[in-house]
N, C-alpha and C positions, 0 to 999 in steps of 0.2 A: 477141553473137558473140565465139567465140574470139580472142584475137591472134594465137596458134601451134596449130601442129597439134594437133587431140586430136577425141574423143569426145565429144559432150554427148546425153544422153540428156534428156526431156523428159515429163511426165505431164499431157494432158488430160482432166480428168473429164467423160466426159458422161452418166453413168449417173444422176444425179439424178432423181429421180420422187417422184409426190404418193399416197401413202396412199388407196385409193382404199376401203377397207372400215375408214375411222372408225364412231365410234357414231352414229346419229341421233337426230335432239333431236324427243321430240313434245309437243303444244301438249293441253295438257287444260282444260275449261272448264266450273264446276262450280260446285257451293254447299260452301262450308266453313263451320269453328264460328270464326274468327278472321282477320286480313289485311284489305288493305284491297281494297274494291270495285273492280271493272273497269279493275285496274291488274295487267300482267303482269310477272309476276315469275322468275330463273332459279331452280334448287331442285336443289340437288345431294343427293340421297339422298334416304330415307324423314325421318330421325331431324331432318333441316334441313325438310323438307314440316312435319312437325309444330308444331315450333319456329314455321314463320309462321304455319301456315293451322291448326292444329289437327287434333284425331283426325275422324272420319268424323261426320258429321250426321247424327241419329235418322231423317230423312228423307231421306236421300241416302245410302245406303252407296256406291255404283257407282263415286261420282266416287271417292271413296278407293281402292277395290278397283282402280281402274285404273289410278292412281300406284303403288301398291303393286306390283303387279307391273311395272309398266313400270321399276321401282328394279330389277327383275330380271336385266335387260339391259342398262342404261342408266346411267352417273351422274347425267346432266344432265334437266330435263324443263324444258318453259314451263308455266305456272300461272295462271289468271285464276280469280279468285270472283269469282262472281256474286252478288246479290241484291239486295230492295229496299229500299233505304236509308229509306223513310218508314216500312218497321214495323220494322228491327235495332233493337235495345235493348244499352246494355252493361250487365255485371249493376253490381250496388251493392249494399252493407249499410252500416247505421250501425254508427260506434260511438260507444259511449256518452263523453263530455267532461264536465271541471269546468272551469272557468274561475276562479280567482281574484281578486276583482277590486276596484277604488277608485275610487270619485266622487263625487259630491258628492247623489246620490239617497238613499233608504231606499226605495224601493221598485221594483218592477218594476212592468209594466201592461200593458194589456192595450188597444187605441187605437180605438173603432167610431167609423167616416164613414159618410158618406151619399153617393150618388152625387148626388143633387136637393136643391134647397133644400126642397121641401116632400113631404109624405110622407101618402099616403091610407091611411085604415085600413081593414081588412077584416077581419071577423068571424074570430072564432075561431083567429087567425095569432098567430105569437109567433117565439120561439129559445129554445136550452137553452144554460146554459153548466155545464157539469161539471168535477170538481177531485178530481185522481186523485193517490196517492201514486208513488216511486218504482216500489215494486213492482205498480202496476198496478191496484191496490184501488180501488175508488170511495169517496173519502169524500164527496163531495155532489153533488147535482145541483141546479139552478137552473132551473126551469121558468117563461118569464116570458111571460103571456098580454099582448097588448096592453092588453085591456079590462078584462079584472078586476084586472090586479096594475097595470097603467098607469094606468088609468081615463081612457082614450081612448075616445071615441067611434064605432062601427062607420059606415064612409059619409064618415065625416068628414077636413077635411083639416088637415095641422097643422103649422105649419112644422118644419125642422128643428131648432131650438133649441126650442120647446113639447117637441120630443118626446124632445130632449138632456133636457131638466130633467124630465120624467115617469121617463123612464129611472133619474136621478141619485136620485130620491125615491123609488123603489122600493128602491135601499139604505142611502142615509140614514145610510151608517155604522151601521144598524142589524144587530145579527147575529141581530135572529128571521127575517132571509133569508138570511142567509148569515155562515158560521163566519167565511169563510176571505177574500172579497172586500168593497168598497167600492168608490165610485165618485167623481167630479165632474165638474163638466163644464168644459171646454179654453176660457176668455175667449176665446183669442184663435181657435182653430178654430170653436167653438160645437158640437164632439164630446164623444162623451160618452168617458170615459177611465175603465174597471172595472181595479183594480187592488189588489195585496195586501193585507192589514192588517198583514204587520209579520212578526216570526219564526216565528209561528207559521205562518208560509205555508212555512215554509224542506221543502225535498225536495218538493216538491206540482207538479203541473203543471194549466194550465188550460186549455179547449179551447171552443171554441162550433163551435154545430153548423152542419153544411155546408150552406153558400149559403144562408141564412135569407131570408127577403123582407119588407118593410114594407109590406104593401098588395102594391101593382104593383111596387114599388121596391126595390131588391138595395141589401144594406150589408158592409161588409166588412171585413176587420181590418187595421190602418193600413200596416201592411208584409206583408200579401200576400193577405188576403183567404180564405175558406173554412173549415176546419178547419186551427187554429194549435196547436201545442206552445208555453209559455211556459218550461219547465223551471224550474230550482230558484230561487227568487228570493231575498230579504232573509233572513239567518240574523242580524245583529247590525245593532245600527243607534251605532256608536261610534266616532268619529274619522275621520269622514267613510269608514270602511271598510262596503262594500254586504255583503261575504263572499262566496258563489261561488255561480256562476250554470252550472247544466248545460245542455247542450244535447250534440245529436248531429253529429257529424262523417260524412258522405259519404264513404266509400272506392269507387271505380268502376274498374273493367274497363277498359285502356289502349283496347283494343277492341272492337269491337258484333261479338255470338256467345256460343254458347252455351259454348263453351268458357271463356268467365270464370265458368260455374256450379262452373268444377272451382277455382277459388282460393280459396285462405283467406288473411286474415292475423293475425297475431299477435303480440300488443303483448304486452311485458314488460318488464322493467327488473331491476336487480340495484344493491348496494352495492358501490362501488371498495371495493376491499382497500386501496388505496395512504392514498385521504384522505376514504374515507368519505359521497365523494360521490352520487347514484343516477346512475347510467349505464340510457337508455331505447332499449329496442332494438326496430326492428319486421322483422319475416322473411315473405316471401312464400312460399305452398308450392301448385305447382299439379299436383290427382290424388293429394297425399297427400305431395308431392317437394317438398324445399327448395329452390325457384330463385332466390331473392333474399335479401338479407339489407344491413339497415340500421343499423347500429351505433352507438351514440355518438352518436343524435341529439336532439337540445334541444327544447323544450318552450315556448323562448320567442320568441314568434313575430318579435322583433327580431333572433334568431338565425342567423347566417351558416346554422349548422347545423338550422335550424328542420326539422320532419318532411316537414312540408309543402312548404315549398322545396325542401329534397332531393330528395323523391322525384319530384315533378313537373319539377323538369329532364329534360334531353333525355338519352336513356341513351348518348348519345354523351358527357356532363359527366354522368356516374355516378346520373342518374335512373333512373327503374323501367322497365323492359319491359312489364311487366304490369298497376301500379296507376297510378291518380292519385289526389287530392284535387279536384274540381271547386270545390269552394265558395272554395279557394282564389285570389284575384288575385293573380297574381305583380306584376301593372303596379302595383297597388297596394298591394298589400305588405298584403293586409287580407283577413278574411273576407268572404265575397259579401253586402250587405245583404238581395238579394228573397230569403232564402230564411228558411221557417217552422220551422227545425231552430233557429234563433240568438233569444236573446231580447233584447229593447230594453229600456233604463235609461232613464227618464223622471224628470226632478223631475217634482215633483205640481204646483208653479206655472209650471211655461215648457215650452216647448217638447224634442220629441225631442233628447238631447244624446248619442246613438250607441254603439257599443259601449264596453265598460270596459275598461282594459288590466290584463295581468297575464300571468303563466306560465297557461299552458296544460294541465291534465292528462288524459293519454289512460287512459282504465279499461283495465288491463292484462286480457288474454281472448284466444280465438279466436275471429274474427268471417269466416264464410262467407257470399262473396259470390251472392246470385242474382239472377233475371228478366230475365238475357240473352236474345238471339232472333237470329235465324241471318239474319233476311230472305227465310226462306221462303217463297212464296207458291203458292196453287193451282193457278193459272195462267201460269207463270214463263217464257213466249218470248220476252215483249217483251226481258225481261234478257238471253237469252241472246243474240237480235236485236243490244244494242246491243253485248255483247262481243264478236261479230263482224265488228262494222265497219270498214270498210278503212279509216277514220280515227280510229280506235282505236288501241291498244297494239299489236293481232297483225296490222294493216297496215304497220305501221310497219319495211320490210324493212333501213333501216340497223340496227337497235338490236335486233330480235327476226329470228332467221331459224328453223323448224321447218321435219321434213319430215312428221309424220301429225298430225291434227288430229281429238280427241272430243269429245261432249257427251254422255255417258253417262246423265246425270241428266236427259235429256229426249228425247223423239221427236214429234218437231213439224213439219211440212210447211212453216210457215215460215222455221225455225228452219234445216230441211237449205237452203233456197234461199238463206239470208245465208250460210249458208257455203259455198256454191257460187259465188254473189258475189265474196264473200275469196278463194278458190282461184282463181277465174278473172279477178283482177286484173291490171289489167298492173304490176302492180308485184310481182308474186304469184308465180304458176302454176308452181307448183315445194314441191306437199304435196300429200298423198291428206287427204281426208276420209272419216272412215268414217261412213255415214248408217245408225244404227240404225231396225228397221220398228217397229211397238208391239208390246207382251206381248199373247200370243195369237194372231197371225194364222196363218191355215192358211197353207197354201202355196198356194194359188188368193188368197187376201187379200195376202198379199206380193207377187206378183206384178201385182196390179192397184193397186198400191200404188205401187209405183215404178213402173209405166205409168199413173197418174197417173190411175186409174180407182175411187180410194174418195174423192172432193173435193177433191182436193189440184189445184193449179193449175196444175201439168206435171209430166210423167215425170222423172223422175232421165235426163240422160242430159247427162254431164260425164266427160271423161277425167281428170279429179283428183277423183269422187266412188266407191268403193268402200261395198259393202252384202254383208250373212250374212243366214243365217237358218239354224237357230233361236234361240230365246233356249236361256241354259245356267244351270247352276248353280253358285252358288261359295260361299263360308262370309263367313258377316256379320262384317267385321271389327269390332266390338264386342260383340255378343252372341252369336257360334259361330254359329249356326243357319245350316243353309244356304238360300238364298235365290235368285231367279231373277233372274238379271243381264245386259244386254243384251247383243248379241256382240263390241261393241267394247271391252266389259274385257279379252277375252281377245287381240283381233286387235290393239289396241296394242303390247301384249308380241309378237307373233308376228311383226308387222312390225320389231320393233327386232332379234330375236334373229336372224332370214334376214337383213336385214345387215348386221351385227355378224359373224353365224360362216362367210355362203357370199358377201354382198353383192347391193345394192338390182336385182339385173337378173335374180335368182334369184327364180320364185315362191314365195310364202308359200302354201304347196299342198301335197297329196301326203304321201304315205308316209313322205318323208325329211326335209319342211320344215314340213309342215302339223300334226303330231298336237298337239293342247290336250289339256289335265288337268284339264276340269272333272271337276264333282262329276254331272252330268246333263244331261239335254239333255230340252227340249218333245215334239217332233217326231225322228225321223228317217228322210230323205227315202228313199225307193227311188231303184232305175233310172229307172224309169218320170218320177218327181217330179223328179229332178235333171234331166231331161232338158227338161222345162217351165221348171223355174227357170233353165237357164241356157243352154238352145238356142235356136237361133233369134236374134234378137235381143233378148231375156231378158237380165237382166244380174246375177241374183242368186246369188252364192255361195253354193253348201248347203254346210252342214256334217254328216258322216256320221258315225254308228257302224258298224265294222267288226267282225265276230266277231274275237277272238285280233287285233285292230290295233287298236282303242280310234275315240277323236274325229276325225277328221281331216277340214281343212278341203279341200272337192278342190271349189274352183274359182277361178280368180287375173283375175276379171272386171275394168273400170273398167266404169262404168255409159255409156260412150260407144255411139251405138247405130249407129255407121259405120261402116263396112268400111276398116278400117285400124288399122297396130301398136297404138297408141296405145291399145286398149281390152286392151289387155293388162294387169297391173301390171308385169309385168317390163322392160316397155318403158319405161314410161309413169314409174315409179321411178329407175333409172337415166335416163330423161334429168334427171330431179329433181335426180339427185348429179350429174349432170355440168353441170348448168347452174350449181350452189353453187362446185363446186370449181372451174371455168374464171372463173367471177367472183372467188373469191380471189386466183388465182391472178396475174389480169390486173390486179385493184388496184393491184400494187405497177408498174405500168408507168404510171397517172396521171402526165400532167405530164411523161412525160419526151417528149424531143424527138421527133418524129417522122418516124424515118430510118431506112437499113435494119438497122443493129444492134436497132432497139429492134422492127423486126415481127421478126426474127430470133427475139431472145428470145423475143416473144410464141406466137409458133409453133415454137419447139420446148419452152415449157411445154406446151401443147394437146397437142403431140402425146406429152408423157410421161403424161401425163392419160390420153388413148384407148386407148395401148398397152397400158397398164397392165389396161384395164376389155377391151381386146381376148383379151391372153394368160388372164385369168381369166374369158373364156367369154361377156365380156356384149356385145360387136359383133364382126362378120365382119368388115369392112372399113373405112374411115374415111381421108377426106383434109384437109387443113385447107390454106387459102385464104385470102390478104389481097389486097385489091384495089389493086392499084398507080397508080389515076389519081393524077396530081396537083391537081385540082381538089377530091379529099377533103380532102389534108393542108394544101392552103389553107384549108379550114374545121374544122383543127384534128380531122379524123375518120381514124380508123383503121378501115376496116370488112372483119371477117372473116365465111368461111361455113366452115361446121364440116358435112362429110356423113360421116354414118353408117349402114351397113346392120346392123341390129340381129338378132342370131338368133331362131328364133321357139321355141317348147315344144311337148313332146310332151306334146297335150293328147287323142289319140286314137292307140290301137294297133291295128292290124286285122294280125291274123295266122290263117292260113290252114294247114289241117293234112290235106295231100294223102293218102289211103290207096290205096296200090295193089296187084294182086294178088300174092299168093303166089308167091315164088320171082321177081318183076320186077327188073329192076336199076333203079338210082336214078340220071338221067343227072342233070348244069345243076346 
């Protein structure tokens, strides 16, 4: 207040108001080629969609084609892949490794156990062992008959050392059986131990054949049993140096999809200019595109900058997005022992004494990764089943909130009933679900479809489930072709773009809000047909071809089958947005005291809210109400009622075209 006379003029703002025609966010639930399983994720654009989940599934175009355009309208979307984690695959190639190495061996070997101590023979059984070059050539094969090259008995039983030492005197250090192997047998195991002769074995690999049998009795090879690679063994036998041992290295696909069939990597190396040194570089490229690149990485696996270390860090500490190393243990700072890519240095008198250390060489090449797998399956509800569980990711209404919800990639009676579940949660009820029918049904099969009259074990009839028909046509986002796609590729987009450009209480219908740009359309209905699917108590939206008007969606049903607003969408939408936005809005009043400044606020947020959705057409009237007992705000409750009379659509014009005689006047 003044001390002397004067003027104070003063500015209160009350014009504040909430945006009432933001974008919505819709929820898509699908199979992709990358990401991880039944976790939902935000996805700002197409170009970020790719980046996690990859391009479109050979078996699933839909789900993509409905991101894709839903990017049309929208920035934001929600994202779940689906599928079954016991058949995804991530892809893998080898590549090809030398090892340089030093111990106290000259040979490499090759280690057969026995599962039993004793061992029946059976006629005519045996094993092969084979000894191939580098390039693949067979130089020998080793065909070894129990009975004639053993001189075992058929019927008879023998222990396992009888059969160690039948084994060891079939090669005898003899090379009228073989060039390239020799044998002994393990004192202290009582196995038999086939192993090199020496340099001449140097580049050669040795392999026995899969799952051989002794009788009744399986034997196996000492680290891992079946068909084994030994790779390159002894090249020099001098100063305790072994010389270098090949084997193949595991490159795999960060994640299970077939989108790691589009990786390649590729290893190369070059000379410093500075000092001469080799600098080895490995580059990711996925679709042909360079997306990674690893420079300046070492060779020796004690290497801060080892390859293998590097790249399998976490890509938040400058690892790979795209690749790993599996074989590698980081805990142990060591290559994985079970696997049959690595080969075992054996003295010929003691026991296994484990791999040999040395630098590491990567055969510089392009090596393309494949045998990824999506998680496809023939029968895919149960997955979609669990992605829609209220105690899931898309239940979860602090952390995910969407307003439309598809499954494009499925039509399933189950499938529509867990999402009707999720819609009709109480922690929910504030999203349309769109319930596609299957490819092919007439319009008598659609309609006994969602009246719950082709096996299905009730009718659709939910005021947050919406349904079309027909199916339409759109182009295969990988292969061009156009293809027949169910109606919620399209009606995603149509619900985002109505309101986004007019707002959620406007139907997505008609002339002015409804026309789509498919490529075709199945079906389309007449008078007659529209008036089946969506009279009555019918709840299914036809979609029309109009001469000189094109596609247009003309009906804005929820599949509720009661007489009341509510089976509107316009209704039924708009309370959607107003339920989101009166709950943001109220958040920030948590926690504070409860007195009449803070219902004050509370209620004239609300009511900038309805105003706002009143002047732009979407409620006639609306009051807002807070309850003034005192016996609430002793239990910490503020309870409001919000009424609204909602306007209703012209969804019938009846006009009337009076003729009257010649020369009459026209009174009214």
């Amino acid at each position: 207040m003044a001390k002397s006379p004067s003027i104070s003029i003063f500015e209160n703002d009350l014009s504040a108001y909430v945006d009432t025609t933001t974008a919505s966010i819709p929820a898509i639930v699908g199979f992709s080629t990358k990401g991880e399983f039944f976790k939902a994720k935000k996805v700002f654009g197409l170009k970020d969609f790719e980046a996690n989940f990859g391009k479109a599934p050979a078996e699933d175009p839909w789900t993509y084609l409905t991101v894709k355009r839903a990017f049309n309208q929208t920035g934001q979307i929600l994202f779940m892949r689906v599928g079954n984690t016991a058949t995804a695959l991530k892809s893998e190639e080898d590549i090809l490794s030398q090892q340089e190495v030093t111990g106290t061996s000259a040979y490499a070997s090759l280690n057969i156990i026995f599962a039993t101590s004793s061992v029946s023979i059976v006629a005519d059984q045996g094993f092969t062992l084979t000894v191939t070059d580098w390039n693949g050539t067979l130089d020998e094969t080793i065909q070894i008959n129990f009975e004639t090259d053993l001189g075992l008995t058929a019927g008879s039983t023998v222990t396992r050392t009888a059969f160690a030492e039948a084994l060891n005197s079939f090669f005898a250090n003899d090379v009228s059986y073989s060039t390239y192997l020799r044998s002994y047998v393990n004192s202290i195991t009582g196995n038999v131990v086939i192993e090199t002769t020496g340099t001449i074995f140097a580049g050669r690999t040795v392999a026995i054949s899969n799952e051989p049998t002794i009788g009744d009795e399986e034997f196996s090879v000492y680290f891992i049993g079946g068909s084994v690679s030994l790779g390159t063994a002894v090249v020099e036998k001098a100063n305790d140096q072994i010389g270098s041992i090949g084997f193949n290295v595991t490159v795999e696909a960060k994640q299970f999809g077939t989108h790691g069939n589009s990786i390649s990597v590729v290893k190369d190396s070059r000379v410093s200019a500075v000092d001469q040194s080799v600098i080895h570089r490995i580059s990711v490229f996925s679709y042909g595109i360079q997306v990674e690149q690893f420079d300046n990485v070492s060779l020796d696996p004690t290497s801060a900058t080892f390859f293998a270390r590097v790249i399998n860090a976490d890509p938040d500490n400058g690892g790979s997005s795209y690749i790993s190393f599996p074989d590698w243990n980081s805990e142990e700072e060591a290559w994985a022992i079970d696997t049959a890519t690595f080969i075992v240095v054996e003295d010929s008198e003691e026991d296994i004494l484990g791999f040999a250390s040395g630098d590491q060489i990567l055969i510089n090449g392009s090596y393309m990764l494949s045998g990824g797998n999506d998680g496809i399956i023939d029968n895919p509800a149960s997955l979609f089943i669990t992605a829609l569980s209220s105690n899931g990711d898309l239940g979860n209404t602090d952390e995910f909130t969407f307003d439309y919800l598809a499954t494009p990639a499925i039509q399933n009676s189950a499938v529509v009933d867990a999402a009707i579940q999720l819609a009709e949660n109480g922690d929910k009820q504030d999203f349309i679900y769109i319930a596609d029918p299957e490819f092919g049904y007439t319009s008598d099969q659609v309609i006994k479809w969602h009246n719950g009259q082709l096996g299905e074990a009730q009718a659709l009839n939910s005021e947050f489930v919406a349904t079309y028909w027909p199916w339409l046509k759109d182009t295969h986002p990988t292969t061009g072709e156009v293809i027949w796609v169910p109606p919620s590729v399209f009606m995603v987009e149509k619900f985002l773009f109505v309101d986004k450009s007019f707002g959620p209480w406007f139907a997505p219908a008609g002339e002015k809000r409804g026309i789509l740009s498919a490529r075709g359309y199945q079906f389309n209905p007449s008078k007659s047909v529209r008036d089946q699917l969506y009279g009555d108590q019918n709840a299914v939206n036809p979609i029309t071809f109009f001469s000189g008007k094109g596609l247009i969606v003309f009906g804005q049903k929820t599949t509720l089958r009661t007489l009341s607003a509510k089976n509107r969408l316009s209704v039924r939408r708009m309370l959607n947005s107003l339920k989101k936005q009166m709950k943001t809005v109220l958040d920030s009043i948590l926690f504070d005291p409860n007195i009449p400044a803070t219902v004050n606020e509370a209620r004239n947020r609300l009511n900038n809210i309805l105003e706002r959705v009143r002047q732009n057409g979407g409620i006639d009237k609306f009051s807002v109400f807070f309850d003034p007992d005192p016996a609430l705000a002793q239990q910490n409750i503020l309870k409001g009622i919000v009424t609204i009379v909602p306007f209703g659509t012209v969804e019938n014009i009846e006009l009337y075209i009076n003729t009257q005689q010649v020369g009459s006047e026209i009174t009214g």
